[in-house]
N, C-alpha and C positions, 0 to 999 in steps of 0.2 A: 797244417790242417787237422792231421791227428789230434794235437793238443787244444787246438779250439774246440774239437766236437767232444771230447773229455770234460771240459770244462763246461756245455751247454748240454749235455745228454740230461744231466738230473734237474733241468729245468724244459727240457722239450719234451723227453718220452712222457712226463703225468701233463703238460699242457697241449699235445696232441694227442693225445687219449682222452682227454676231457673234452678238449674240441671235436674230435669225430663222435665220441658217445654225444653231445648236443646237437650235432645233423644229425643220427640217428635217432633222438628219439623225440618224434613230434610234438608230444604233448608238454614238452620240458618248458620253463617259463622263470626268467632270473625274476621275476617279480612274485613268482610262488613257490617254485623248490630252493631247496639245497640241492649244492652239486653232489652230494652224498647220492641223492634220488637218482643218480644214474648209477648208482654200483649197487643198487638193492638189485639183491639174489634174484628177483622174479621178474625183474628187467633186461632185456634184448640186448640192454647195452654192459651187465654188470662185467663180463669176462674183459671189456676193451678196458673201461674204466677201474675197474681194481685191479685190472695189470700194471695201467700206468700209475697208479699211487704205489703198487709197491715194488714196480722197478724202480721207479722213480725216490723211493725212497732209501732204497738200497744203494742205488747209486751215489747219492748225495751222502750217505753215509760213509762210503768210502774214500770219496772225496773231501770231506770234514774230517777227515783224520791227517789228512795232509795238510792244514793250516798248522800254522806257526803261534798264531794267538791262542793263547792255549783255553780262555773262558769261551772265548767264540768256537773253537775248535768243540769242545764239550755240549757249548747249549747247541749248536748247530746238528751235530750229531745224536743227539736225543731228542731234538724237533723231528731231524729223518726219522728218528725210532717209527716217532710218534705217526706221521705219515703213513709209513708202512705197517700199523696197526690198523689206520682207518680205511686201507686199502683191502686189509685183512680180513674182520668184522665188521663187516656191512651193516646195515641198519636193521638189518634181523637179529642182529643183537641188541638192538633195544639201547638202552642205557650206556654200555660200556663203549660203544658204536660214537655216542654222544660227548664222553667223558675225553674218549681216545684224539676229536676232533676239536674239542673244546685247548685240550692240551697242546696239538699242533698248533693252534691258530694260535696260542698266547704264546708258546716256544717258537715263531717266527717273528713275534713283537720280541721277545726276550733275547733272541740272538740279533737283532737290528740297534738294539742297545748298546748291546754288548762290544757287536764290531764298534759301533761308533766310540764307545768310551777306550777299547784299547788300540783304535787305527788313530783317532784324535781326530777324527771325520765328524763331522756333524749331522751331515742331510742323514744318515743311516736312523740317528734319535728322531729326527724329524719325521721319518717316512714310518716309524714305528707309533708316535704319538698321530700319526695318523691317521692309521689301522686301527689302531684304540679309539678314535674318534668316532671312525666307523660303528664299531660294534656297539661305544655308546648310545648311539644314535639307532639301530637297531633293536637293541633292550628297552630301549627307554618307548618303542611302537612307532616306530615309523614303517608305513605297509610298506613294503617290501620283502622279500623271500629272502633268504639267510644266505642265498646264492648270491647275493648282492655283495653283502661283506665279504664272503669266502672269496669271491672274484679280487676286492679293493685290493686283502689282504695281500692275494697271491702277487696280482700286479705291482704295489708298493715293494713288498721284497724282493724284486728281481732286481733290480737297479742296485740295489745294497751288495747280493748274492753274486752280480758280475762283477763290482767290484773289488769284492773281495779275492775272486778267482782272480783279477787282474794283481791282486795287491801282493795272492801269493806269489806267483808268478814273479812279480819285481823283486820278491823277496827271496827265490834262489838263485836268482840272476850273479 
């Protein structure tokens, strides 16, 4: 049980933080924020929600040091960086707030790659060209809130990310 909830912490503590920061703030709306809009400084919910991005990130940081694949092991672990920067500088930083979030979301496409090309797994490419579909789709004005893709991206790379704990897993076995 230890080793499961090791394995699922850096994926629970920022997905229920996130989820309780959106019961708590009424006005929140995936068709007009970003999940960012719950960590801004001047919101009721920032203390929940940029806790759990940068536990959240931290954790998974620690944990991406323990993979065996050593490109996925690196992009993974500067995806977490990048996480726990956006947890960091909220949207009161403006720009770099932006930049920090822009880089997590591509270093979770980039580490879905990556597992796939050195596990010899396939769906991991696929669930990342999908997330890139997203955001296509997104830039290119389709009304929806950036919360929409931030949500796809999150949900597509869980399914990669457990498998990969699973993969390590078989592989100290």
């Amino acid at each position: 049980m230890r080793r499961l909830a090791y394995h699922l912490l850096p994926v629970i503590v920022p997905l229920a933080c996130i989820t309780i920061s959106i019961a708590l703030y009424p006005d929140f709306s995936f068709m007009r924020n970003a999940l960012s809009d719950l960590g801004h400084a001047k919101k009721a919910t920032a203390l929940i929600f940029n806790f759990g991005l940068v536990t959240g990130g931290l954790l998974l940081a620690l944990r991406s040091q323990q993979i065996r694949l050593k490109m996925t092991s690196r992009s993974l672990t500067l995806t977490s960086y990048f996480l726990t920067l956006v947890g960091t500088f909220d949207e009161i930083y403006g720009r770099f707030h932006y930049i920090v979030s822009v880089l997590f979301f591509l270093g979770l496409i980039l580490t879905s790659f990556t597992f796939s090309w050195e596990s010899g797994r396939k769906y991991p490419a696929v669930l990342g060209v999908l997330s890139t579909l997203t955001w296509l789709l997104h830039f290119s004005g389709v009304k929806w809130g950036v919360a929409v893709p931030e949500s796809i991206s999150i949900a597509l790379a869980v399914p990669w990310y457990l498998d990969l704990t699973n993969y390590l897993e078989n592989c100290q076995e």
